[in-house]
C-alpha positions as CSV (number, residue, x, y, z in Angstrom):
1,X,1.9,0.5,13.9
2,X,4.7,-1.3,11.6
3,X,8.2,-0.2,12.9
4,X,11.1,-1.1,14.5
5,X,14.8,-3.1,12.9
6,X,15.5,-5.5,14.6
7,X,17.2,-8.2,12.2
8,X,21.2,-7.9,11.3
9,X,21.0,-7.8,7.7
10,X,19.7,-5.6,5.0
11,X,18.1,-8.1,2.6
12,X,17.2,-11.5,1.8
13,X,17.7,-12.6,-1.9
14,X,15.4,-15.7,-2.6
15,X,15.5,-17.7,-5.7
16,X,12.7,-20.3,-6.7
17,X,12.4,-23.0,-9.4
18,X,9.9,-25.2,-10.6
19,X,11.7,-28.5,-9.4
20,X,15.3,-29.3,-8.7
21,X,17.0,-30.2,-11.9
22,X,15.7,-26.5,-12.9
23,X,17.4,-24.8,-9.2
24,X,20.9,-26.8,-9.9
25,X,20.8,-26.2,-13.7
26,X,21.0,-22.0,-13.0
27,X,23.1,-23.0,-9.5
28,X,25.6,-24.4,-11.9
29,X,25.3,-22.0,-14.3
30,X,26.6,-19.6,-11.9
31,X,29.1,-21.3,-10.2
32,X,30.6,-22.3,-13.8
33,X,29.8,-19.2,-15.4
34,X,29.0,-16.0,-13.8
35,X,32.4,-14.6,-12.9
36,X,34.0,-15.3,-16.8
37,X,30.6,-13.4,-18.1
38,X,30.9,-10.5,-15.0
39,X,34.8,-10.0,-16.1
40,X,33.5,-9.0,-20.0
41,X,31.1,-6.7,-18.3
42,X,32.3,-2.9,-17.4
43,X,30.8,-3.4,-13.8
44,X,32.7,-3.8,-11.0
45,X,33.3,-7.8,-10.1
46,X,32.9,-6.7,-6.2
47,X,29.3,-8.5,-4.4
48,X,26.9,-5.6,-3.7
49,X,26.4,-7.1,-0.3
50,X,27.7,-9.8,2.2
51,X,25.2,-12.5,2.4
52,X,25.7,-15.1,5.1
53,X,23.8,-18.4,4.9
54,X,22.1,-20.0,2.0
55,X,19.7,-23.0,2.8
56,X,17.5,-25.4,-0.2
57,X,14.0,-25.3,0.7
58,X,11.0,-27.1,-0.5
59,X,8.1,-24.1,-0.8
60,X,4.9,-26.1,-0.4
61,X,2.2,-23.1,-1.8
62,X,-1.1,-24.3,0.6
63,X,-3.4,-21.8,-0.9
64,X,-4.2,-18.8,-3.0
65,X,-6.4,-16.4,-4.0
66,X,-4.1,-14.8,-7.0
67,X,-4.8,-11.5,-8.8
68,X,-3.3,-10.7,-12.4
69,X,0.1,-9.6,-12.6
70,X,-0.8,-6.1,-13.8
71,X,-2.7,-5.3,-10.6
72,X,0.1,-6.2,-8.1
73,X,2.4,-4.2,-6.2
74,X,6.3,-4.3,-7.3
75,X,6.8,-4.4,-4.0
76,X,4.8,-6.9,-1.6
77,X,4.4,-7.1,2.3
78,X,5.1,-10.7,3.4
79,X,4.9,-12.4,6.8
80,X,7.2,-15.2,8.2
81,X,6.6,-17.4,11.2
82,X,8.9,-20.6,12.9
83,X,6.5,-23.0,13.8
84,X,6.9,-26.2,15.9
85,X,4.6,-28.9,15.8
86,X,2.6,-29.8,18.5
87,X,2.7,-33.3,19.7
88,X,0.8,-35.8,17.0
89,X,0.7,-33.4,14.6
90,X,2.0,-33.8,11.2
91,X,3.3,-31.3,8.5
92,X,0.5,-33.1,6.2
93,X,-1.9,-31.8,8.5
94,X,-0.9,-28.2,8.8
95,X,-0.7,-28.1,4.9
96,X,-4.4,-29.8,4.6
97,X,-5.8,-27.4,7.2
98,X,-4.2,-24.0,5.7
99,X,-6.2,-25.2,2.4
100,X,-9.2,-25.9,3.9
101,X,-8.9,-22.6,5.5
102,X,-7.7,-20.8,2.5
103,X,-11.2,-21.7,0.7
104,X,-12.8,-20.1,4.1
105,X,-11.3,-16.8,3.0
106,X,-12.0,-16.3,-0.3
107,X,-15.5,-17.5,0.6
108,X,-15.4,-14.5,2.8
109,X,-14.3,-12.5,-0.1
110,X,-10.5,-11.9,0.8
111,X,-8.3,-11.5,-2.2
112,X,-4.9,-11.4,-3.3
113,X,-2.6,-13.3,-1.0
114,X,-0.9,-17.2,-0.6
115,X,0.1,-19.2,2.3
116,X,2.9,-21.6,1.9
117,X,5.4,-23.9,4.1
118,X,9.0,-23.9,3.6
119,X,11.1,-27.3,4.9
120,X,14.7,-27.1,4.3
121,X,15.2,-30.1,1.8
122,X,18.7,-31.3,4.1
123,X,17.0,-30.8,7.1
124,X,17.1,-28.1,9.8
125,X,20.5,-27.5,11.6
126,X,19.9,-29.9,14.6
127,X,19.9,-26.6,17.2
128,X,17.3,-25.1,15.2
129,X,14.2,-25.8,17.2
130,X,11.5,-25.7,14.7
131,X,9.9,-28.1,12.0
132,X,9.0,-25.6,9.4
133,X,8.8,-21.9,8.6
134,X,5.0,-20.4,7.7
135,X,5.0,-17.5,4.8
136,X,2.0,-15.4,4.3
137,X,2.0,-13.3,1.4
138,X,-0.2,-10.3,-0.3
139,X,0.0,-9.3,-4.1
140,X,-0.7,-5.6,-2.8
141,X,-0.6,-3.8,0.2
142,X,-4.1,-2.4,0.0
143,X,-5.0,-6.2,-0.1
144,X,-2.5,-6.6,2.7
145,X,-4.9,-3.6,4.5
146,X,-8.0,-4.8,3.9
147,X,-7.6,-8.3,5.3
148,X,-5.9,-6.3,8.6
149,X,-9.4,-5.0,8.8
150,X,-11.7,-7.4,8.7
151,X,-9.2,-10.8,10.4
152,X,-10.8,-10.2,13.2
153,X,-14.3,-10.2,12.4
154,X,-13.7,-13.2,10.3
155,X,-12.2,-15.3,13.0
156,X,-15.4,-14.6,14.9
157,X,-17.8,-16.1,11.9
158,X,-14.9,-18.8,11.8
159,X,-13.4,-19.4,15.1
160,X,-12.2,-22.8,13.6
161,X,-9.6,-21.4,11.6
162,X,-7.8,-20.3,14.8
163,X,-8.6,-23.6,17.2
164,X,-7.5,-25.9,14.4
165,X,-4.6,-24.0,13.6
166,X,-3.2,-23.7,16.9
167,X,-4.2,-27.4,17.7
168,X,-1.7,-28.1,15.2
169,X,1.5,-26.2,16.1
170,X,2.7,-22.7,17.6
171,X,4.6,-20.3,15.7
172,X,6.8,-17.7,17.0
173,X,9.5,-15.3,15.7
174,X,6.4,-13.5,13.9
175,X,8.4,-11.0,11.3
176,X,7.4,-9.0,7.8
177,X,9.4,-8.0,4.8
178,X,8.6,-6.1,1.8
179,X,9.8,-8.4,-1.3
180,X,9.9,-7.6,-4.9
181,X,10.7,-9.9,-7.9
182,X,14.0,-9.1,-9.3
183,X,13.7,-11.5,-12.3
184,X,11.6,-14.2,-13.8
185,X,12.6,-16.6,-16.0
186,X,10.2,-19.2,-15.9
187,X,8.9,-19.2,-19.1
């Protein structure tokens, strides 16, 4: 079962870039030049929403098993996770044992989804008691389905995935979205 609110907002808008000069190019953009541009328009110059926080993030992708664009979902089911490090681990270590185990799966034949680690690039406010946020993502939720299925059963063939990983760190604050891509303009 999937059900229940339990978060205070709405939405979460999330931008990406390929580096930084590209992030504060657009940033600038539209601080300088959004609201001159939205003024010629015949919309209304009112925000659709309140949002309430905005935090830089370096989005380290660990691994992947990508399907084409034309097969994904417009909309796609995503997991977050705050995880804390456990004592003598190290980020690099988390990011080097979500690869590994990212080749384990598609070995096993599981398709369409990513892993990645976000790390706010300023740092974490000091009360927030985590060292990094975990993402897990599926290009379709039939994908998203089909691993639900068969976790299990692969964590019994590979009960390494699950020792290493929590040897590593604990996560907590387990939580799922739906996300679509609004816009892309990286190319």
């Amino acid at each position: 079962m999937h059900a229940g609110v339990t978060n205070p907002y709405d939405y979460i808008l999330w931008g990406q870039w390929p580096d930084g000069q590209s992030m504060y190019n657009e940033w600038g953009s539209y601080t300088n030049d959004y609201w001159a541009w939205m003024a010629e328009q015949d919309e209304a110059m009112e925000p659709a929403g309140t949002c309430v926080g905005s935090i830089a993030m370096f989005n380290t992708a660990t691994a992947h098993s990508r399907i084409p664009w034309d097969e994904r979902d417009s909309w796609q089911p995503h997991q977050w996770a705050d995880c804390t490090l456990n004592e003598g681990a190290t980020l690099e270590q988390v990011m080097e044992t979500q690869a590994r185990h990212g080749e384990l799966m598609k070995a096993a034949g599981f398709e369409g989804w990513g892993t990645h680690v976000f790390t706010p690039y300023l740092g974490f406010e000091p009360d927030w008691p985590y060292d990094y946020v975990a993402m897990n993502h599926w290009y379709t939720f039939e994908l998203r389905g089909k691993t639900a299925d068969t976790w299990l059963a692969f964590l019994e063939e590979h009960p390494e995935v699950q020792e290493e990983s929590q040897a590593l760190s604990s996560c907590e604050r387990n939580r799922s979205f739906a996300g679509r891509m609004i816009f892309n303009n990286a190319d």
